[in-house]
N, C-alpha and C positions, 0 to 999 in steps of 0.2 A: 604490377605486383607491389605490395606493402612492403617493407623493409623487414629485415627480421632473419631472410632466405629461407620461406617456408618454401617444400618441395611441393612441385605442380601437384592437382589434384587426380589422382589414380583412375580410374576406374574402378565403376562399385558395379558389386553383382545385385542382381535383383534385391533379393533379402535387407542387404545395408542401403540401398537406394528407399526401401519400405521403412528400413527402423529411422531412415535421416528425414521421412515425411512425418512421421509420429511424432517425431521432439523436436528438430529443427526443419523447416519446409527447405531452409538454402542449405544443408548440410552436405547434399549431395553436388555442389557448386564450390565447400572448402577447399583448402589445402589441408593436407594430415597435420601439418603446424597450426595451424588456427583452430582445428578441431580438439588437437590434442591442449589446448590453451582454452579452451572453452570447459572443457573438462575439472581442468581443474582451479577454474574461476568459479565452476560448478559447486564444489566444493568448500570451497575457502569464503564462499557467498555466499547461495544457496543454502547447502547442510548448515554450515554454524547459524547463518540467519534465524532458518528458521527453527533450529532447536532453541534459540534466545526468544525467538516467538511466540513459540511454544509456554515456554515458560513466565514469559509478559502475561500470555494469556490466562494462565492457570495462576497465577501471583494474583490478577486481578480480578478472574471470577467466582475465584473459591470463595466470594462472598456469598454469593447467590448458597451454594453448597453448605457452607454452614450455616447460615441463617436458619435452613428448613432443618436441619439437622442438631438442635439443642442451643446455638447461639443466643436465639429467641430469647428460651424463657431464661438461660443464663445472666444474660445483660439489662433482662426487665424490659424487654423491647417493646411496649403498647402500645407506640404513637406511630410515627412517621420516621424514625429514628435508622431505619434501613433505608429509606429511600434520603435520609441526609447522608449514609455514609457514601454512599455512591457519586452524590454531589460534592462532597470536599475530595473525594478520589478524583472526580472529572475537573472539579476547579484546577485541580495540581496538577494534572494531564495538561490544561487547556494552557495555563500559564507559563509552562516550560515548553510550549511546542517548536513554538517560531526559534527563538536562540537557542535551543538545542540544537536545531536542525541547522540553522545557520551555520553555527560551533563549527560542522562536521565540513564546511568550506575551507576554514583556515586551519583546525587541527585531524588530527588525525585520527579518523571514524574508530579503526582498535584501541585506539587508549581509551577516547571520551564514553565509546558505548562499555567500555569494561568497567568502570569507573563507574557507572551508570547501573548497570547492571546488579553489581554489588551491593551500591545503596539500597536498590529493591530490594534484595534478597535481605538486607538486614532489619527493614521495618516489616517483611512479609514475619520474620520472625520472633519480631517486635507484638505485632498481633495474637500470638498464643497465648503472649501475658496479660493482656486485656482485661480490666476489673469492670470497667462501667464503659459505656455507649460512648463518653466522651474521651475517651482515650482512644476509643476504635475512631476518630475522626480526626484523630489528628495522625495517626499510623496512615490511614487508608489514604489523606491528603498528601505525607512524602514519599507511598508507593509511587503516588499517580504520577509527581515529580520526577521522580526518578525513571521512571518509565516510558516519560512524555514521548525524549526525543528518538528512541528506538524504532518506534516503527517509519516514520517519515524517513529516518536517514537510511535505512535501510534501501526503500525506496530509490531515495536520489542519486544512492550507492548504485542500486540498479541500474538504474538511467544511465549513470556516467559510464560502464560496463559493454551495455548491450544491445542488438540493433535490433530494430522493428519484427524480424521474425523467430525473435529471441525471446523479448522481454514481459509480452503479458502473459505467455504459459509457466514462466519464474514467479513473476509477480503473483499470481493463482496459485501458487504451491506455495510460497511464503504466507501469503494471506490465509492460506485454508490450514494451513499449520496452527494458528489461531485455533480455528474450529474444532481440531482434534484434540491442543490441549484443553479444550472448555470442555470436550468431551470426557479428555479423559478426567479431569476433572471429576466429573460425576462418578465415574468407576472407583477412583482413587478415595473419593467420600466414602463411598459405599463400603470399601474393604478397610477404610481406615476405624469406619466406626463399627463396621462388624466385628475385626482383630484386635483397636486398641483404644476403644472407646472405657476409659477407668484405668485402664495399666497403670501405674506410678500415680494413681488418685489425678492425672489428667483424660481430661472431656474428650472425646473423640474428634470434636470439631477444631478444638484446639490442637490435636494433633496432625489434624490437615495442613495449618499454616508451618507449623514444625518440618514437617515431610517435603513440604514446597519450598523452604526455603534450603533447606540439605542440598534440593536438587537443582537451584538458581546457580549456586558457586562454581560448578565442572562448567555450565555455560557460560558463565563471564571470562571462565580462564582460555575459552577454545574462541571466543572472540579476540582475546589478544593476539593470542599467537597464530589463527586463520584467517583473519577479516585482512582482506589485502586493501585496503586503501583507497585510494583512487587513483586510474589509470596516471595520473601526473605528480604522484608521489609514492607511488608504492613503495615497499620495500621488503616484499612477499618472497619468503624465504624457496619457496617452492615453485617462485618462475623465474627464471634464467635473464639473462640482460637482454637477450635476443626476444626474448617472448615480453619483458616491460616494453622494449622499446614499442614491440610489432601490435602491442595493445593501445599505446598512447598515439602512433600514427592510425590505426583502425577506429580509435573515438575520435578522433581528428577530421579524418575523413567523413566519417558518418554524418560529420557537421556538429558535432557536439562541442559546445562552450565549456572553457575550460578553466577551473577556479582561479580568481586571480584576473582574470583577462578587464572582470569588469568591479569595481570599486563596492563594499560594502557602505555606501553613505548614503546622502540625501539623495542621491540621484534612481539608486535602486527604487527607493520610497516613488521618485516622479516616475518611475516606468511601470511600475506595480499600479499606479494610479491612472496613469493615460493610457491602459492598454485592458481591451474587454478581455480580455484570457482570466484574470484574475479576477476581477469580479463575475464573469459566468462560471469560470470552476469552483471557484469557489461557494456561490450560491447555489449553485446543483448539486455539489455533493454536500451542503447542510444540507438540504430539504432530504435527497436522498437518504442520506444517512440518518436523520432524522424519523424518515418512515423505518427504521428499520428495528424498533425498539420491541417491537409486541414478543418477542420470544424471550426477553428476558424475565416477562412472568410464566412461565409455564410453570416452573415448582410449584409458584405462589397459589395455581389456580388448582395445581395436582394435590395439594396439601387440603386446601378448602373441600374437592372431591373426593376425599377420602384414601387417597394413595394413600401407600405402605413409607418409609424413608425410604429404605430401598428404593422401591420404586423410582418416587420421586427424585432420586439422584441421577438413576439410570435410564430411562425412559426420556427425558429431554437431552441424554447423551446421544440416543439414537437420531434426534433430530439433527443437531451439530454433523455427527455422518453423513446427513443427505444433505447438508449445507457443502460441507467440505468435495464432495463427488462434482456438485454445481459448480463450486467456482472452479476446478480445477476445466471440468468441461467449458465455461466460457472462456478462460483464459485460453487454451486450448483450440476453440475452434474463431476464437479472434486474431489469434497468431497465422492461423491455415488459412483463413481468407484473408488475413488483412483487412479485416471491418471492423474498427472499434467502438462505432455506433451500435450495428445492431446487435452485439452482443453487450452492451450497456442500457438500450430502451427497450431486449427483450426481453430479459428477467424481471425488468423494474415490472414492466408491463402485466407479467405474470403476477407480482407480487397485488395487484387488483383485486384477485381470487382470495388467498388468506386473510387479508386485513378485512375487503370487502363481510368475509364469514363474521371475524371480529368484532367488528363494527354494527352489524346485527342482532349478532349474538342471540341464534339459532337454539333451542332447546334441546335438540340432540347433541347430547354428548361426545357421540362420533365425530361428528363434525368441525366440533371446536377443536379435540385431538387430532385431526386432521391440517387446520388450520396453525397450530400450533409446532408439525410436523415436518410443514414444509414450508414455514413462514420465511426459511434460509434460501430458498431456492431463488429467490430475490436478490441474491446477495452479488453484485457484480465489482466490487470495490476494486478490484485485482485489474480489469479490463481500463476503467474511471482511471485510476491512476495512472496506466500507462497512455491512456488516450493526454493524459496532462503533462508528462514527459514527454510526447514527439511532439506537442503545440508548441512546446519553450523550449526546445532543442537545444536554439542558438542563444541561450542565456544563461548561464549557466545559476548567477546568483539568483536572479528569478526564479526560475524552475524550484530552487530549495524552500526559499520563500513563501511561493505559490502553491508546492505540496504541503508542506506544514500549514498553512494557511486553512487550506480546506480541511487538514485531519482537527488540527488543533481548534479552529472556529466551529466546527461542527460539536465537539466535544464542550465549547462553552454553553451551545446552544441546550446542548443534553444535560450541563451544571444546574439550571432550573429546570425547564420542559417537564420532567416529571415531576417535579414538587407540584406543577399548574395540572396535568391532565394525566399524571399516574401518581394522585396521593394515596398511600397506603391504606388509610382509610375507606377508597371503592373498592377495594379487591373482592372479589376476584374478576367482575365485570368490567370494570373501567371502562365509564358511559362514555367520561369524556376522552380517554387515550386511546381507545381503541380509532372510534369516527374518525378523533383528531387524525392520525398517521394511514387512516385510508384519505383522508383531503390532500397527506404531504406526499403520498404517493403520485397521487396526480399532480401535483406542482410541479414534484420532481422530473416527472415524463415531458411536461412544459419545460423545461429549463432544461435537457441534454437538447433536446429538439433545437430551440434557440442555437447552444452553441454549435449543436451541427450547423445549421446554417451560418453562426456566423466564421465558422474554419474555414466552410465552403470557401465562400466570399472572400476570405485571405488566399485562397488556391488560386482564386480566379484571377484574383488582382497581382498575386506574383508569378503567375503565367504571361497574366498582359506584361508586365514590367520587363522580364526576360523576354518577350518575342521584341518589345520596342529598342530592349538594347543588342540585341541580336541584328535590327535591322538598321540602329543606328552604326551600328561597327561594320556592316557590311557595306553601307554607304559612304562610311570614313574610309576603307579597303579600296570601295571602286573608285574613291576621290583622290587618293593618294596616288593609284596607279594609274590616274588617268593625266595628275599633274605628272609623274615618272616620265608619261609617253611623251607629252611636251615635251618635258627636258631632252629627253634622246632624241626627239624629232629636231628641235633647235640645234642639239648639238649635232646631228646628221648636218642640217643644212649650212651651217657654219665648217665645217668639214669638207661641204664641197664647195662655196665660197672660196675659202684659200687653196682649193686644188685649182678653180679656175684663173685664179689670179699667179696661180706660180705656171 
């Protein structure tokens, strides 16, 4: 038993044995102390997380929202000029990923992401003032900044936290908290420009970025004061000394590396470089993530079709829904079986079907609607992630490194990628962006494959390693006690030596 003196685990009647297979599959295996300590890590992680999520997300895609909603012809937008603000958003995303995330090794995740948070919030509302395209690019450039290192530390926040049959059905609700705010998003357009589109002689789209950024500040302040830390520094007002300590021995146990153990220098650099973890995760989830682009034109394509605004705000809200229902089921049932593969190359797999339509690009209408509806159901980022937490366990700076690595490298990748095969000029077709992300789809099915096999192949080889030193100790055992016997036997016969002789 862990330290801490949690009470043995009671017996649970049918019902609580059912609801501890729903959310946690070892639930029914806790003590009330450890349950009740998950609870409210639940809380102070989980809820605040993802209402800062939430609002990352809505900070960042209210672009799409107002664009189609009067931005346009406000800012004289004829060229390509929407698809550059979304590239100085991602440049500044991509730039801040890695040492943000790092940051959150040596300080402490409630300050730096409060901190963080606020700057968003103050260029989100930076953007209502907007005169010309070139001002919206440099606003949309210090959101991305400021935004970067939020979702990655959250992550590695996670990691440090929680165990295997914990962490990808969190991870799935954090990530799909995204989805909902992009959803609401669209609702929030909707009602903003129905209600206050002219009020005080401001545009309705500009009162989106107004409204968003009001509602950034309560979350930056509930990250201060609920984001516990990390197990080896918290100072979580809301868990007792007993439940810090019994948290920092249960990541300990779990085999989790623990900040600090291992040096931020040159040497991180050589382990990041001599170890495939980092270059296959990394490489699978750009390609991945890289196919996952086609739903950010649906407005684009609902606008050219003749949609209503309304419409078009709300109707790719209801897609982000069937996105959000997905991740939370793969996270979900990758935590239940303990498979993070095939709930990582099953979605992607799925994702064949919509891009595949895309990429055709089929004359019926329905079709395309269809394809555009459930282009989310792909979406397994939540699973990907935590399959890259239990690979690098035992490293801690790694592991921070390696997730920033893949969010942030991905997002450089998305800095250009659409300027080359979604210039604003094919819309609403997009010959080349569609094909293109039905090609990366299948790369990407290539590369988790890969790194399944090569995890395998580390299993295998630190099974062998453990049975040889298992068998090496047990022949150091019978070697010892077979010199032992010697000695007693010597010292026997020497014992009756001098009885003979007296």
């Amino acid at each position: 038993m862990l330290a801490g003196n949690p009470e043995e685990t009671g017996s649970l009647t049918v019902w609580q044995k059912l609801k501890s297979y729903i959310w946690d599959s070892d639930a029914h295996l806790k003590s009330d102390f450890e349950r009740r300590l998950l609870k409210k890590l639940d809380v102070g992680i989980l809820v605040i997380g993802c209402l800062g999520f939430s609002m990352r997300y809505l900070d960042s895609a209210n672009l799409a929202n107002a664009y189609v909603s009067g931005m346009k012809e406000d800012l004289a937008m004829n060229g390509n000029q929407y698809t550059y603000m979304g590239t100085f958003y991602t440049i500044g995303y991509a730039l801040f990923q890695i040492p943000g995330t790092l940051a959150v090794t040596r300080v402490r995740p409630s300050v730096f992401l409060f901190v963080n948070e606020i700057g968003w919030g103050i260029f989100t509302f930076a953007q209502a003032g907007a005169r010309t395209y070139n001002q919206m690019y440099a606003f949309r450039f210090m959101v991305g900044a400021f935004e970067a290192s939020f979702f990655p530390s959250i992550l590695y926040l996670m990691g440090s936290w929680y165990n295997r049959h914990e962490l990808a059905k969190r991870i799935a609700i954090f990530h799909l908290s995204g989805s909902l705010g992009t959803s609401f998003g669209g609702y929030l357009q909707a009602a903003v420009y129905t209600t206050l589109d002219g009020v005080h002689g401001i545009a309705g789209w500009r009162w989106l970025f107004i409204v968003c950024g009001c509602m950034t500040a309560p979350c930056a302040i509930g990250l201060l004061v609920a984001l516990p830390d990390l197990p080896s520094n918290t100072r979580a007002w809301y868990l007792s000394q007993d439940e810090r300590k019994f948290a920092l021995e249960r990541a300990i146990t779990l085999g989790k590396s623990q900040p600090g153990e291992k040096s931020l220098d040159w040497t991180l650099v050589k382990r990041m470089f001599s170890s495939w973890k980092w270059y296959g995760l990394v490489l699978g989830y750009v390609v991945y993530g890289s196919s996952c682009q086609n739903t950010s034109y649906f407005a684009i394509w609902m606008k050219s079709a003749g949609y209503s605004v309304v419409e078009r705000n709300v109707i790719p809200s209801c897609s982000y829904l069937i996105s959000a229902l997905c991740i939370f089921l793969w996270g979900f049932g990758s935590d239940l079986t303990g498979s993070r593969f095939a709930f990582v190359f099953g979605p992607l797999f799925y994702g064949l079907l919509p891009t595949g339509i895309l990429a055709f690009w089929p004359k019926n209408e329905k079709l395309i609607l269809f394809a555009f509806m459930t282009g989310g159901v792909q979406l397994m980022t939540a699973v990907f992630f935590t399959w890259a937490n239990e690979l690098l366990v035992d490293d801690n700076e790694l592991r921070a490194l390696t997730i920033s690595s893949m969010n942030g490298l991905q997002y450089s990748v998305s800095a250009w990628l659409p300027i080359v095969i979604f210039p604003q000029t094919m819309a609403p077709t997009f010959r080349r962006g569609f094909p293109g992300t039905f090609g990366l789809v299948i790369a990407g099915l290539i590369a988790i494959v890969g790194i399944k096999l090569l995890a395998d192949r580390d299993k295998r080889q630190a099974t062998q390693r453990a049975i040889l030193q298992n068998s090496s100790g047990e022949s150091s055992i019978r070697k010892e006690s077979s010199i032992d016997g010697d000695i007693t036997a010597a010292e026997g016969r020497e014992e009756d030596s001098e009885a003979e002789k007296m």
